[in-house]
C-alpha positions as CSV (number, residue, x, y, z in Angstrom):
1,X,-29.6,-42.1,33.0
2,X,-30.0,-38.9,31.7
3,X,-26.7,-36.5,30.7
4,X,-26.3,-33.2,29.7
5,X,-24.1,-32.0,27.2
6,X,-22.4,-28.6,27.1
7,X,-20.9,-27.8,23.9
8,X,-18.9,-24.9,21.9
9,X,-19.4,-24.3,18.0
10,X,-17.0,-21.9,16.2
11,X,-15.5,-21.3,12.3
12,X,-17.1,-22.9,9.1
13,X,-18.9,-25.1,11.1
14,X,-21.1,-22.2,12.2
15,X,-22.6,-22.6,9.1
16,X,-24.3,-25.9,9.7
17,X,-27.8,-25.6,10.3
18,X,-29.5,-27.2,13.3
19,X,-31.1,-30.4,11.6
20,X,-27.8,-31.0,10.1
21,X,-26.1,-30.3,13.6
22,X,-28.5,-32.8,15.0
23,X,-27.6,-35.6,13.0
24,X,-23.7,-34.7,13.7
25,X,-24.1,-35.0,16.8
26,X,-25.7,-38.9,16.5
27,X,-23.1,-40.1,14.0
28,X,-20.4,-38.6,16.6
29,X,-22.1,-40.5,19.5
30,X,-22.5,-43.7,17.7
31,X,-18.6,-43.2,16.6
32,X,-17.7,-42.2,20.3
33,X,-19.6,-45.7,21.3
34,X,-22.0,-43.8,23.8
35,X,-24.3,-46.2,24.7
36,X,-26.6,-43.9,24.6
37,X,-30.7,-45.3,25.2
38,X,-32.8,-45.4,21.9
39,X,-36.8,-44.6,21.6
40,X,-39.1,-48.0,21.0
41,X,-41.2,-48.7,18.0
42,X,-40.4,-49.8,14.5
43,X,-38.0,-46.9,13.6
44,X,-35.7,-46.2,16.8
45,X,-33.9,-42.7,17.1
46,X,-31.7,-41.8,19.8
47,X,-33.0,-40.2,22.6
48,X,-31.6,-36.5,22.3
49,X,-33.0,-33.3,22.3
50,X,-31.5,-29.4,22.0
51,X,-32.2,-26.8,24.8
52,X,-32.4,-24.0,22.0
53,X,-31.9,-24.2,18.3
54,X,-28.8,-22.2,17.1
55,X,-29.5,-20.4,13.6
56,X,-27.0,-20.3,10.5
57,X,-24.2,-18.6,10.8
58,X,-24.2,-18.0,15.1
59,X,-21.6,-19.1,17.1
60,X,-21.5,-20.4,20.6
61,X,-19.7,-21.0,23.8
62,X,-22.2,-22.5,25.7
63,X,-25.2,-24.4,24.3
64,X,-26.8,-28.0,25.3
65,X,-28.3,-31.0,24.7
66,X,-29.8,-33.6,26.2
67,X,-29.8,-37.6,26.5
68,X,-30.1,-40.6,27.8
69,X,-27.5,-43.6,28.5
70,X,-27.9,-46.8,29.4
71,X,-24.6,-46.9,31.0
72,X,-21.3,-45.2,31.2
73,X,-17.9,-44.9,32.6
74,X,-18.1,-41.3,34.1
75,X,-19.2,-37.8,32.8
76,X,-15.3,-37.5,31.9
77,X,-15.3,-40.7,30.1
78,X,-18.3,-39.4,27.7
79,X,-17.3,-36.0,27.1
80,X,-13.3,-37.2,26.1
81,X,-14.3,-40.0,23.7
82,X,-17.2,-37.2,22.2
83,X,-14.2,-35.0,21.8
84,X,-12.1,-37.5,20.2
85,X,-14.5,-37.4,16.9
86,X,-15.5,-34.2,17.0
87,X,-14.8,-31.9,14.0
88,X,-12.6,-28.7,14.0
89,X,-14.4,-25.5,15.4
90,X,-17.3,-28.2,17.6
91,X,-16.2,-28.7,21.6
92,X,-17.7,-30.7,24.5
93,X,-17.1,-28.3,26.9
94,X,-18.5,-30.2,30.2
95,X,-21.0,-33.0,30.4
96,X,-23.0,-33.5,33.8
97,X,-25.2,-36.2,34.5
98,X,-28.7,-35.2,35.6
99,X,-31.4,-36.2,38.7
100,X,-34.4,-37.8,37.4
101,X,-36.9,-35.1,38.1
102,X,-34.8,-32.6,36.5
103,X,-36.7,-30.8,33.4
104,X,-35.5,-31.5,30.0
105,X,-33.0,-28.4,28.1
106,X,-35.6,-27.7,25.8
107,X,-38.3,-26.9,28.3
108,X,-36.2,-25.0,31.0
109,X,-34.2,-22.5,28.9
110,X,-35.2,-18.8,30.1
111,X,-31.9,-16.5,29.4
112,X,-29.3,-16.4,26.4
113,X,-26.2,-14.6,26.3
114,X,-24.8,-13.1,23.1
115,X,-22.0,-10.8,21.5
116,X,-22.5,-9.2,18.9
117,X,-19.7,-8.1,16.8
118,X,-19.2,-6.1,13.7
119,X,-17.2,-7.9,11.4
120,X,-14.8,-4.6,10.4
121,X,-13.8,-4.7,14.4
122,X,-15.3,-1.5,15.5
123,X,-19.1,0.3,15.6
124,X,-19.4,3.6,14.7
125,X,-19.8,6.2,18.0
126,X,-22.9,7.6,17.2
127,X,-24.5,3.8,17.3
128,X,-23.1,3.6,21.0
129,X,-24.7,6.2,21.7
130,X,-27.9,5.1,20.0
131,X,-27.6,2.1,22.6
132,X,-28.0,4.4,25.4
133,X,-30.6,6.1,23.8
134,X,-32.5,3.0,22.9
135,X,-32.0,1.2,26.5
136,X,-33.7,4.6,28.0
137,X,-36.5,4.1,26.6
138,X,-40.2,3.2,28.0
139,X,-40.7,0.6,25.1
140,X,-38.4,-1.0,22.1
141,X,-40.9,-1.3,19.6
142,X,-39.1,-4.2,17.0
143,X,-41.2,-5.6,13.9
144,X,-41.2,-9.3,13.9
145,X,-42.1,-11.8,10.9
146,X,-45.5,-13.4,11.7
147,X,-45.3,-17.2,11.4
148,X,-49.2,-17.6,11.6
149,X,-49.1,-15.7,8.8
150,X,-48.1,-18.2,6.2
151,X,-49.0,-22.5,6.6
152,X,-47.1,-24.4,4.7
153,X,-45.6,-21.7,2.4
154,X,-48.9,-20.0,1.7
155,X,-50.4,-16.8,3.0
156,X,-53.2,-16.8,5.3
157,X,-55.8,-14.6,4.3
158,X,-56.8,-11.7,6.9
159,X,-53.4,-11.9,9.5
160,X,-50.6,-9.8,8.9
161,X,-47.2,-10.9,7.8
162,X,-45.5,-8.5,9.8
163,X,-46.6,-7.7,14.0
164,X,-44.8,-4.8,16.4
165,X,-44.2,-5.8,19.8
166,X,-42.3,-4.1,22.7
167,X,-39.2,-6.1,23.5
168,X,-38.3,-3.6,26.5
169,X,-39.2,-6.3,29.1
170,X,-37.3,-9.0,27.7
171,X,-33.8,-6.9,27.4
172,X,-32.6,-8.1,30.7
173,X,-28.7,-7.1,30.4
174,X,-27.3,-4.6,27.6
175,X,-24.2,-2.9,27.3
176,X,-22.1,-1.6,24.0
177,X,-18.7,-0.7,23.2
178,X,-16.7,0.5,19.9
179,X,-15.7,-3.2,19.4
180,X,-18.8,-5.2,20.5
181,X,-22.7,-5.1,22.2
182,X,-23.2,-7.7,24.6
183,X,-27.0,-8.7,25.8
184,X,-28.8,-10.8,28.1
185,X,-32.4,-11.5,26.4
186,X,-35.3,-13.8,27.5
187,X,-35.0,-17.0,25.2
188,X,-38.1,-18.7,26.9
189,X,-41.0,-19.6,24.2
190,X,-43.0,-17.1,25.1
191,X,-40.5,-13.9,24.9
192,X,-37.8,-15.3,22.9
193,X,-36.4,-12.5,22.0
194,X,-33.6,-12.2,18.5
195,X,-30.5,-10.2,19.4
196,X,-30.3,-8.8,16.0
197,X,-33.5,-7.0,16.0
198,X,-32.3,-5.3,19.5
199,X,-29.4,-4.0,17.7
200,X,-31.9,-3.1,14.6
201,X,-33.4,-1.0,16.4
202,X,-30.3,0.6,17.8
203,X,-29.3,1.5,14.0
204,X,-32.8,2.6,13.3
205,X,-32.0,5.1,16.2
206,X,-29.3,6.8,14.0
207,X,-30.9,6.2,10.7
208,X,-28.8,3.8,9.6
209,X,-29.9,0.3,8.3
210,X,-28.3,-3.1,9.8
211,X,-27.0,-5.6,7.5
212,X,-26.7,-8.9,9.6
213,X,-24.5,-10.3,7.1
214,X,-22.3,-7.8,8.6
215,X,-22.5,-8.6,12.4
216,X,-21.1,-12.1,13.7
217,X,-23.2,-13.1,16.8
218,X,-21.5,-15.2,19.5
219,X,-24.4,-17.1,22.1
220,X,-22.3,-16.9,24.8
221,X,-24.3,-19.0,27.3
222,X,-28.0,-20.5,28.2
223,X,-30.2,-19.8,31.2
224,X,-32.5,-21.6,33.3
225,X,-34.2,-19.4,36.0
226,X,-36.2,-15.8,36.7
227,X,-33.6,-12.9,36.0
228,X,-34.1,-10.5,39.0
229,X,-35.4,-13.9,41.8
230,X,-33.2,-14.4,44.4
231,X,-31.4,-17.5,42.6
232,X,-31.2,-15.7,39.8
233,X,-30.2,-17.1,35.9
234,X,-28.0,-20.2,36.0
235,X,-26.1,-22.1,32.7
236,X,-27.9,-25.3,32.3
237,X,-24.8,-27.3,33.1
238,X,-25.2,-26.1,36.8
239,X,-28.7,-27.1,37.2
């Protein structure tokens, strides 16, 4: 049986990067006695996988993970002895079981949600109006590290460490107060798209330079879906 897993991350925990999440999460299954289904072979690993691979430092109110059980209680069962050994700051916000046919996390996210928030509280009003500015335009033009570029920690001779690409498209929701910018991006692997370099370019607009150690971003939620299609984006919990 296949679950999936709907969980929060805030405080000093942010700061755990994904690998290190990933094994967190197994030793907190194995402690919440899941009996969760593990892969054959001679070295057996639990059958999990993550919808979208949080970065250093992000927060979240609503990201996933995927697995698969070779029996259980209920949903409600799973998701209250998860939270029973879960650190402070990590959640199990909801925990749905899934139809067979039903595409894994990892292949199905399209949207993701995020606020952006400076950590001083407020933006300066000339970026907000940068936003505007920006958002009207026919293209966002970002720069994007090239990860062709370098194989296994060594240039590659002839392709350019740094490529330009128009994240217009991809912007599918922005708006921006004095206290925060919220945005709705395309997450899929073919336009993922960084909130930080959206609000980059909004600085750039202003001639100021962004220092992301300055900005907290929040993922408020992930998407499966066409933005714009009569369905519409829906969080992968409602799948």
């Amino acid at each position: 049986m296949k679950l999936r897993i709907k969980f929060s991350k805030h405080g000093p925990v942010k700061y755990i990067g994904h690998l290190d999440f990933m094994r967190y999460f197994q030793k907190c299954i194995r402690r919440a006695k899941v009996d969760i289904a593990y892969s054959k072979g001679f070295s057996p690993h639990q059958i999990m996988s993550f919808a979208l691979a949080l970065g250093v430092g992000v927060e979240t109110d609503g990201d996933y993970l995927d697995i698969e059980v070779n029996s259980m209680d209920s949903t409600q069962a799973v998701m209250d002895s998860l939270n029973e050994t879960m650190a402070d700051g990590v959640r199990v916000e909801n925990v749905v079981a899934l139809k067979d046919y039903t595409p894994n996390a990892m292949s199905s996210v399209s949207a993701a949600g995020y606020r952006l928030i400076p950590k001083e509280g407020v933006y300066a009003s000339d970026v907000v109006k940068a936003c505007d500015m920006v958002l009207g335009k026919d293209e966002i033009i970002v720069a994007k590290e090239n990860k062709k570029a370098k194989k296994k920690g060594k240039a590659v001779e002839g392709v350019n460490d740094i490529i330009y690409t128009d994240i217009k498209d991809h912007i599918y929701e922005c708006s921006m107060t004095e206290n925060e910018l919220y945005c709705l991006v395309d997450a899929s692997s073919a336009g993922n798209v960084r909130p930080l370099l959206l609000l980059d370019a909004i600085y750039s607009e202003v001639g100021e330079t962004l220092d992301p150690l300055d900005i907290q971003v929040i993922r408020t939620d992930t998407y499966t879906g066409v933005y714009g299609d009569d369905r519409g984006l829906v969080p992968l919990d409602m799948v």
